[in-house]
LUMZA-211247 format. One record per residue (C-alpha): x negated, y negated, z. Coordinates in steps of 0.001 Angstrom, whole numbers, padded with zeros to 6 digits. Layout:
<sites>
      c1      c2      c3
       X       Y       Z
...
</sites>
This chain:
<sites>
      c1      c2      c3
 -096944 -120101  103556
 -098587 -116690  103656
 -099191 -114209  100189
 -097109 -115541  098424
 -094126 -114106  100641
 -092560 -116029  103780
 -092648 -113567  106942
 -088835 -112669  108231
 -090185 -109816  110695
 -091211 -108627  113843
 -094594 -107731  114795
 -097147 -105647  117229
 -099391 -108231  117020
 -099493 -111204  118610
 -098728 -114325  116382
 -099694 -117677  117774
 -097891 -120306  115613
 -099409 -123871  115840
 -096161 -125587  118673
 -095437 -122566  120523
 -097190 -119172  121570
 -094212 -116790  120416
 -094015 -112907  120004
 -092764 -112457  115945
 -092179 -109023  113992
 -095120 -108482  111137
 -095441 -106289  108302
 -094339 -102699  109965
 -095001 -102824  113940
 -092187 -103072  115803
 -094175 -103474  119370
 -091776 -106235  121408
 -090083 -105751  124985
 -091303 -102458  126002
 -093823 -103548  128736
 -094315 -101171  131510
 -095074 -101933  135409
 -098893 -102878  135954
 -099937 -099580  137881
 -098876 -098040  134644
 -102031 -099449  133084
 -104903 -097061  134269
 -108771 -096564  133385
 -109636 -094568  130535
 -112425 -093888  127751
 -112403 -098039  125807
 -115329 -097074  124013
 -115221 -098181  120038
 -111821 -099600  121113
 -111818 -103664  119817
 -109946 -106905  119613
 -108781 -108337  116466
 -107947 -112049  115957
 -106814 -113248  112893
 -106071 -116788  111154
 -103073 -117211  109257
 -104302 -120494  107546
 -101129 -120623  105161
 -098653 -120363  108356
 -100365 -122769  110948
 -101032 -119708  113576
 -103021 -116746  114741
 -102443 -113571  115486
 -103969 -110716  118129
 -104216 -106707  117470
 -106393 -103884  118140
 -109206 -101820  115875
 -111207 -099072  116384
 -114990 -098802  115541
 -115675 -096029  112892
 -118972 -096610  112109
 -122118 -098206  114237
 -122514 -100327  111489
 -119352 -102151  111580
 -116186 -100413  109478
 -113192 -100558  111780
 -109963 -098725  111237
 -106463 -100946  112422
 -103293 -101602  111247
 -101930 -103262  107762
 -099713 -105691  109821
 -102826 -106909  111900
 -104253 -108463  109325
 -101508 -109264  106805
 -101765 -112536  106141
 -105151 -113345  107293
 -107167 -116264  105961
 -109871 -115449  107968
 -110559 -112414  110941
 -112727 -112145  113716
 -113412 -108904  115973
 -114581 -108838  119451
 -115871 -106426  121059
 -115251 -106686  125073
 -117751 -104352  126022
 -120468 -106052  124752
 -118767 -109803  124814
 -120054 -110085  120626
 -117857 -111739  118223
 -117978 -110848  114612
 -116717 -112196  111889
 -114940 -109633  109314
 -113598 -109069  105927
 -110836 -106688  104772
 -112024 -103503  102853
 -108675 -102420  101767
 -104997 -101579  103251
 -101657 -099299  102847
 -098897 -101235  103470
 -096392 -098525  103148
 -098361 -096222  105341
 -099590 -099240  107570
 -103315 -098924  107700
 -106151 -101421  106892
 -110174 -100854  107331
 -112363 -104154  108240
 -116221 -104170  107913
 -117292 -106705  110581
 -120021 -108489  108845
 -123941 -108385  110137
 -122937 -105280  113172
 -125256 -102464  113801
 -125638 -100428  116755
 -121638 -100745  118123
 -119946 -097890  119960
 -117501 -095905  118328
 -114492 -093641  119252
 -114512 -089754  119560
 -111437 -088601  117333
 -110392 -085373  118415
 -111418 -082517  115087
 -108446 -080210  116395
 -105436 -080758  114586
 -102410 -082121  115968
 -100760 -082657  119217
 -097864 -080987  121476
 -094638 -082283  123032
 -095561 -082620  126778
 -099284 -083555  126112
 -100353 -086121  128586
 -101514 -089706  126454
 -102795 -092642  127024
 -102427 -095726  124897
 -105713 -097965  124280
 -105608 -101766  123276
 -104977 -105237  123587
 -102055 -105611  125490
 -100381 -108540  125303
 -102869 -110228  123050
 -105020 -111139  126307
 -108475 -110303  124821
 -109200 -107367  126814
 -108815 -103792  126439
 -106054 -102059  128641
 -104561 -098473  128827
 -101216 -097418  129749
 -100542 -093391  130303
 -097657 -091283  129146
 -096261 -088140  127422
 -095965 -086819  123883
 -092108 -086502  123758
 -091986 -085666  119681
 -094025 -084881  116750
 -093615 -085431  113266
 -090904 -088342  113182
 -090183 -090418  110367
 -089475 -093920  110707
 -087771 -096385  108991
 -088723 -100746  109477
 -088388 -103621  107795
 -091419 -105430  106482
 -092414 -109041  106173
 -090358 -109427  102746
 -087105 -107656  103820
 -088510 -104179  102212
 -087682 -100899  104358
 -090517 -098813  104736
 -090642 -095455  106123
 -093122 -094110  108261
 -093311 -090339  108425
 -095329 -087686  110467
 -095607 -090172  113511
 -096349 -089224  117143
 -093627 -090182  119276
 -094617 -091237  123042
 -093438 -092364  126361
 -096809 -094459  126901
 -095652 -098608  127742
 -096995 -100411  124648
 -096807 -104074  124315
 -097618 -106715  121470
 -101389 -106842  120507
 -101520 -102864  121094
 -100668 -102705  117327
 -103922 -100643  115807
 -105451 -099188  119020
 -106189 -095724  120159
 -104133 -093175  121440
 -106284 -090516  123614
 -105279 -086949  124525
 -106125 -085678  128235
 -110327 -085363  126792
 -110272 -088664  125849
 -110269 -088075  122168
 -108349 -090221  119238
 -105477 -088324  118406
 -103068 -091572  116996
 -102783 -094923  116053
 -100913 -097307  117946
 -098495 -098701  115406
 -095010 -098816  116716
 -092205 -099013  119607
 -088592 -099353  119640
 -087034 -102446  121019
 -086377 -104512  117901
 -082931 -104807  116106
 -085126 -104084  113026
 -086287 -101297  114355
 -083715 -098253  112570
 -084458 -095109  114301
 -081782 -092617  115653
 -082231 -090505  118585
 -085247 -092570  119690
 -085523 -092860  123626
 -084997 -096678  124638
 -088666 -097177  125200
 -090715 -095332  122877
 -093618 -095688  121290
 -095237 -094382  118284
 -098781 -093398  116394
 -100131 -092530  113325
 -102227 -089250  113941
 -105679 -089986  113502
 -106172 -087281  110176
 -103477 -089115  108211
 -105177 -092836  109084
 -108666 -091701  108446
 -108054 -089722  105674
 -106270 -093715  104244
 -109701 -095008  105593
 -111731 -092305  103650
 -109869 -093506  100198
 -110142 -097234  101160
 -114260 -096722  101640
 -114787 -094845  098963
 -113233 -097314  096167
 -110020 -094781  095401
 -107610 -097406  095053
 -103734 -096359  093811
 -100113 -097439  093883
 -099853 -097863  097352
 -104024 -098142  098654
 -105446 -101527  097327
 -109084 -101646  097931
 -110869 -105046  097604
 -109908 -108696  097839
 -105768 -109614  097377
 -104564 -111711  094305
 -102900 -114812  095120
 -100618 -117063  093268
 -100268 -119154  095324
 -096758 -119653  096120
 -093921 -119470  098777
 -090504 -118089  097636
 -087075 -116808  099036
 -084215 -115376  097549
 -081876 -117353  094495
 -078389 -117830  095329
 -077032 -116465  093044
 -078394 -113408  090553
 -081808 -112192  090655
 -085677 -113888  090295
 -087369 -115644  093648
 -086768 -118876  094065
 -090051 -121189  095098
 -089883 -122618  098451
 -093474 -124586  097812
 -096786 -123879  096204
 -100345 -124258  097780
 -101278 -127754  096588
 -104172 -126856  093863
 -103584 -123092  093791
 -102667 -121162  091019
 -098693 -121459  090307
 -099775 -125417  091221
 -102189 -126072  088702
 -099947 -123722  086271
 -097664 -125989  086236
 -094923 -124195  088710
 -093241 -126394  091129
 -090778 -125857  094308
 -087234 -125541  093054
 -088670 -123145  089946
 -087163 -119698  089820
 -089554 -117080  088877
 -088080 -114293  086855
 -091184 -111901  085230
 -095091 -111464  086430
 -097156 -110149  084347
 -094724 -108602  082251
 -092660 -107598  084656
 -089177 -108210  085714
 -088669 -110188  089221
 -085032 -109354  090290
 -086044 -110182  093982
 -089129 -111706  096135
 -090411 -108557  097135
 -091408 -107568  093475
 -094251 -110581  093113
 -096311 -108950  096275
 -095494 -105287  094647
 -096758 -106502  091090
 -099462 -108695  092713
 -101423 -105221  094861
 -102324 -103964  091026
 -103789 -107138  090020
 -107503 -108312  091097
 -108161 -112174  091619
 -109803 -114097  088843
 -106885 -111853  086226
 -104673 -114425  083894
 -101205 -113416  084026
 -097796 -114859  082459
 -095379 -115957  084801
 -091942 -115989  083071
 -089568 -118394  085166
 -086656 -121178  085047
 -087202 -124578  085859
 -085224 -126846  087923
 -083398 -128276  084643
 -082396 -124761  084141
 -084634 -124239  080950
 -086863 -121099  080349
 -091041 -121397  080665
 -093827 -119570  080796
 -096994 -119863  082141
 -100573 -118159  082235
 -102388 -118276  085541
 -105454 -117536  086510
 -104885 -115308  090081
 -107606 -116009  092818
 -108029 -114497  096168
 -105909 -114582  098730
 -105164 -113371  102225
 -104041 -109700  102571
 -100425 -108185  102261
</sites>
C-alpha cells in the first residue's frame, strides 16, 4: 500500500519486494533489459556520485537508485521515482563507506526530479556540472551510477545520438507523462542507474540518468532499441533551485506529502476509486472509510478516477481537514472530514 495509489509500473530503480528480489517499473524510469557487456563499464570521475536506498514500508520492499551531491552539506539532486513511495531513505556514499539517513525536500513528478538533504553531512564531495550549455549529437558520454542496484558506483561509456526528445511513460497510477528536452544516448544503463550522472568527455554533469527503452510502457517512436536517456543538468537544477528555495506550484511540491491513508483501484463500472484497503489507524481509517467504499470528491473535488486523489493530495499539506465525498458498500452517499498526515512521497 504506497500514497495512497497501488504501483502498476516499471521502474529504474531497483525494488526489492519482501519474497522475491524482482526488477518493477516506478513512477517515470523506464531502465529494464538494456545491460551492456562488462568491458563496457569503464573508470571515470564518481566523485559526488551516491547510492540511494529506500523503504517502501506500505509495500513490504526496498528499492535502489542513484543521487548526486549538490552541496558539501548534504542536498542531493535524484530522481522523483527513486524515492516515490519511500517511508524512510538512506544514502551512501561509497567513497567514503558513510551512511546517512535522509529526508525528501521536495519533487516534480511530471518532470521527474526530487532533492534529499541527508541529515547531519558536512564536508561530502560533490559533482562538477558542466556551466556550458547543452550537448551535441556525437559527443562521447559516460553514464554514472548504481548499476544494477549493487551498492557501488559504475560507469558505462557511449554517444550522444539526439538532443531535445520528448518522451512519453506511464507512471505508477496509469497517468502518461511526457518528458521533453531529454538527452538521448547510446551509453548501457541498467536498473538502479535511475538519478545518476551523465559526464561529457571533461568529466562534467551534463544529464540525469532517468530513462531507457526496453519496456512495453515505454511509448517512444524512432527510438534506437537500446537507448538511454537524461535530463540535462540546467533543467534538473534549475527544479532543484525552486524545490530549495520554498517555490512550490502545480507540479513542484516542496515539503512533507499528505496522506490519507488509503489503497484504491479503479470502479467497475463509472467513475470514483474504489478502496482496495486503508492503513489500519490512518486517516480514511479512523474517518470512518472502509475497503469496498468508493470515493467520489476530495476536498471539493470531483474523483472520476484514482489518479485524481494523488493530483488533489500534492496541493494539500499534512495535518489539513478535508471532506471526502464517497459511496459506501450499501450503495448510500457519505461524507467525511479527515484530518491528512504525512506520508511517503509521490
Amino acid at each position: 500500500m504506497s500514497q495512497d495509489l497501488p504501483r502498476v509500473g516499471t521502474t529504474g530503480d531497483m525494488r526489492l519486494p519482501a519474497r522475491a528480489l524482482l526488477l518493477t517499473l516506478s513512477g517515470l524510469a523506464l531502465i529494464a533489459d538494456v545491460a551492456g557487456p562488462a568491458q563496457a563499464r569503464a573508470h571515470a570521475t564518481r566523485d559526488g556520485v551516491v547510492v540511494v536506498l529506500t523503504s517502501l514500508g506500505y509495500e513490504g520492499g526496498a528499492a535502489a537508485g542513484t543521487g548526486m551531491v549538490l552541496t558539501s552539506s548534504g542536498r542531493v539532486l535524484t530522481n522523483n521515482h527513486v524515492i516515490a513511495g519511500a517511508t524512510s531513505v538512506r544514502v551512501s556514499v561509497p567513497k567514503t563507506g558513510h551512511t546517512y539517513s535522509a529526508h525528501v525536500v521536495g519533487y516534480d513528478v511530471p518532470d521527474d526530479v526530487a532533492v534529499l538533504q541527508l541529515d547531519n553531512a558536512s564536508g561530502l564531495t560533490t559533482v562538477t556540472r558542466e556551466s556550458s550549455p547543452g550537448v551535441s549529437v556525437g559527443d562521447t558520454v559516460t553514464a554514472v551510477g548504481n548499476a544494477g542496484g549493487t551498492g557501488t558506483i559504475a560507469t558505462a561509456g557511449g554517444k550522444v545520438t539526439r538532443v531535445r526528445r520528448t518522451i512519453t511513460v506511464r507512471d505508477d497510477h496509469g497517468r502518461l507523462e511526457k518528458l521533453a528536452g531529454l538527452i538521448e544516448t547510446s551509453t548501457h544503463v541498467q536498473p538502479g542507474d535511475s538519478g545518476g550522472a551523465l559526464l561529457n568527455s571533461s568529466g562534467r554533469v551534463v544529464g540525469m540518468i532517468t530513462a531507457a527503452s526496453g519496456s512495453d510502457r515505454f511509448r517512444l517512436r524512432g527510438a534506437a532499441s537500446k537507448a538511454a536517456f537524461a535530463i540535462p543538468i540546467a533543467k534538473a537544477a534549475g527544479i532543484a533551485q525552486k524545490i530549495l528555495t520554498g517555490r512550490g506550484s502545480t507540479v513542484v511540491h516542496v515539503g512533507p506529502t499528505a496522506f490519507l491513508g488509503v489503497q484504491v483501484g479503479a470502479v467497475d463500472a463509472g467513475s470514483g476509486a474504489s478502496i482496495a484497503g486503508v492503513v489500519p489507524d490512518g486517516p480514511a481509517d479512523s474517518a470512518g472509510l472502509a475497503a469496498g467504499d468508493v470515493i467520489t470528491a476530495v476536498a471539493g473535488k470531483r474523483v472520476t478516477a484514482p489518479s485524481d486523489i494523488s493530483t488533489i493530495l500534492l496541493t494539500k499539506k499534512p495535518g489539513m481537514r478535508i471532506e471526502v465525498g464517497y459511496v459506501d458498500g450499501s450503495h448510500v452517499k457519505r461524507s467525511a472530514v479527515v484530518t491528512l498526515a504525512s506520508g511517503p512521497p509521490q
